[in-house]
Every structure is written in structure tokens, then in C-alpha cells.
N, C-alpha and C positions, 0 to 999 in steps of 0.2 A: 520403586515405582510410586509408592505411595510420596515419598517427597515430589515427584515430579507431577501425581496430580492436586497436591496442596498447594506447589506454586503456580499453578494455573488457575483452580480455583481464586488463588490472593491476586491476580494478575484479571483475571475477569472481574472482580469484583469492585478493582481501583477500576479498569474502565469502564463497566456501570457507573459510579457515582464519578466519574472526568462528564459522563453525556448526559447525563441527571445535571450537574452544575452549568454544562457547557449550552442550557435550555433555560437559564437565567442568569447569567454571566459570559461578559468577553475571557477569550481563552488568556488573556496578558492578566487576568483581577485575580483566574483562579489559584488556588494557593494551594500546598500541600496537605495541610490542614486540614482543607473543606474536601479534602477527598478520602482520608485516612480517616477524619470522626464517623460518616457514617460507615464506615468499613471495620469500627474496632483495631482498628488498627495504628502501630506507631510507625513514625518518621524512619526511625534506622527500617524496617520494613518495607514501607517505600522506596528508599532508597539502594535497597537489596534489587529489590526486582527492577528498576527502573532510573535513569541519570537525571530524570526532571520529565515534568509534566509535559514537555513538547515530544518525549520519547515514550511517554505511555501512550500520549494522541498516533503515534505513529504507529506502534503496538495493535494498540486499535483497530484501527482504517487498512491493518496489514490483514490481522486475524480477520475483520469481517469484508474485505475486499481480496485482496492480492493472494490469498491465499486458497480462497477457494476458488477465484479464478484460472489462477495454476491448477484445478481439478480438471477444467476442461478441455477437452481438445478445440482449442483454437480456430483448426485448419476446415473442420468441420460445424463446429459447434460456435461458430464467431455471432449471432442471430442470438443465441441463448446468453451469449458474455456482453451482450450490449444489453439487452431487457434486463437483465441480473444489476449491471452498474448504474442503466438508468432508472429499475426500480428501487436499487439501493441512494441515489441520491436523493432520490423522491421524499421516501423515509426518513433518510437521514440529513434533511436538509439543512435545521440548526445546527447540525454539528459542522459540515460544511461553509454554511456559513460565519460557524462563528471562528474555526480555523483561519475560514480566507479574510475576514472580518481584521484578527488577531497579526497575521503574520505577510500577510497581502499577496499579492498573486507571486512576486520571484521567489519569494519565500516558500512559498507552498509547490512552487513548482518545483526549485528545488530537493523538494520535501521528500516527492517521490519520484524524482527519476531512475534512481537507481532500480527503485521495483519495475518503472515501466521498461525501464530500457533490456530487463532482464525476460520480462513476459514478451517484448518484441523481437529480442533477437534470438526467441526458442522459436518464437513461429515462422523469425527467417529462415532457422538452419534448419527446421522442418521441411518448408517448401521448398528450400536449395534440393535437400536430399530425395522428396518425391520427383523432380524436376531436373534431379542429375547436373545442377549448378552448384557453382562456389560463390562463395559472398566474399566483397571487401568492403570493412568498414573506414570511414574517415570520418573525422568530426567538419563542418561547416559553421560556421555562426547561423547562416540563412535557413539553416533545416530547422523544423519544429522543435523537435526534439533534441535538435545536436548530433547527431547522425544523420549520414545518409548513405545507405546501400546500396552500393552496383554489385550488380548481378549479371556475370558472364558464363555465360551458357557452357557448359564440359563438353565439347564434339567429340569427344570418343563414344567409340559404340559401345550400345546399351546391350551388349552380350551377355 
């Protein structure tokens, strides 16, 4: 256990100084360097925990969005996960922008689909299940997302 809370600690700590830098630098200038000196820290260390600085950014934006978002129940609590992402964009705004700044909007979008598409399709197969529906996915280009959900109703009875 004790290893597992030292890598967290070193894992918090590069993301502190990624949004420490990311508040006077584009995310393309910063360097491994400027995140590891004030962390004490060396490069093989970095690179332990992390493949490059686009994947600690990622790290980041996961630990303090996506993943407490998955705390809440969606179906009910969707009011509270809006105020939550739009009070955390609020806060974190340079870091947002200097992400979408850095890597520009298909980049970033692709950045996190994979999280979104996993927080969307818990809260489809939730509603399918209170709703006694089945989901089929298919990709579209036209869809926001790249998905889009038909939802046909289970006629059997609710016995």
C-alpha cells in the first residue's frame, strides 16, 4: 500500500506543477524539466509514472473531473454534474485553455472521448434498465459525439 500511496503522491505532485506552469506557458513550450525541478524529482521518474506530458494533462483532467463524476449518480444527480463541470471550468480555466490553446479543438476532443463516451453509455444502460429497453449503438459521422442510440422499447411484460 505504502508504494501505491507514494505513487500517487509523485503523480499529484507533477500535476500541481503541469497547472502551476500551464498559468504562464503554452502546454507545446512546457518541458519535462519545468515540471520535475520543482517536484525534486528526476526524468526516469517522470517517465515511470507517465508517457509525456500530454498524458499527465490527461491524468489530471481525469483525477479531477471524470472521475469524480463517475461518483455520481447521473440519472438523478445530472443538476449537481453540470454545476460540478461548470464550476470546475470556471476555476480551471487556464488550464483549459491553455490545453485547447496547445492542441486545438479535434485534438482535445479526441482527447476525451473515450471518458465521455464511457460516462454516457453507463447512463444509457441505466435508463434502458429502469425503462426495460435495450440499446443499439452505431457510429454516424453526423452525431456529436459519434454515436448515436436507438432505443427500442422491450414489449414484454413487466411481470
Amino acid at each position: 500500500m505504502k508504494h501505491e500511496e507514494a505513487s500517487l503522491r509523485t503523480r499529484k505532485a507533477l500535476s500541481a506543477a503541469l497547472k502551476d506552469q500551464m498559468k504562464h506557458k503554452p502546454l507545446r513550450k512546457i518541458t519535462v524539466n519545468d515540471l520535475i525541478g520543482p517536484c525534486g524529482l528526476n526524468r526516469k521518474t517522470f517517465y515511470y509514472h507517465f508517457a509525456d506530458i500530454y498524458d499527465l494533462l490527461k491524468w489530471t483532467l481525469e483525477q479531477e473531473t471524470i472521475e469524480i463524476i463517475k461518483q455520481f449518480d447521473l440519472l438523478t444527480n445530472y443538476h449537481d454534474v453540470i454545476l460540478f463541470v461548470m464550476n470546475y471550468a470556471e476555476e480551471n480555466a487556464h488550464i483549459l485553455n491553455c490545453a485547447y490553446d496547445s492542441m486545438g479543438r479535434d485534438e482535445l476532443k479526441r482527447f476525451f472521448c473515450s471518458d465521455f463516451y464511457e460516462l454516457v453509455d453507463g447512463m444509457i444502460d441505466s435508463c434502458a434498465a429502469q425503462n426495460h429497453c435495450t440499446v443499439s449503438t452505431s457510429s454516424t459521422p453526423a452525431s456529436t459525439m459519434g454515436t448515436t442510440s436507438m432505443i427500442t422499447l422491450d414489449r414484454r411484460s413487466r411481470s
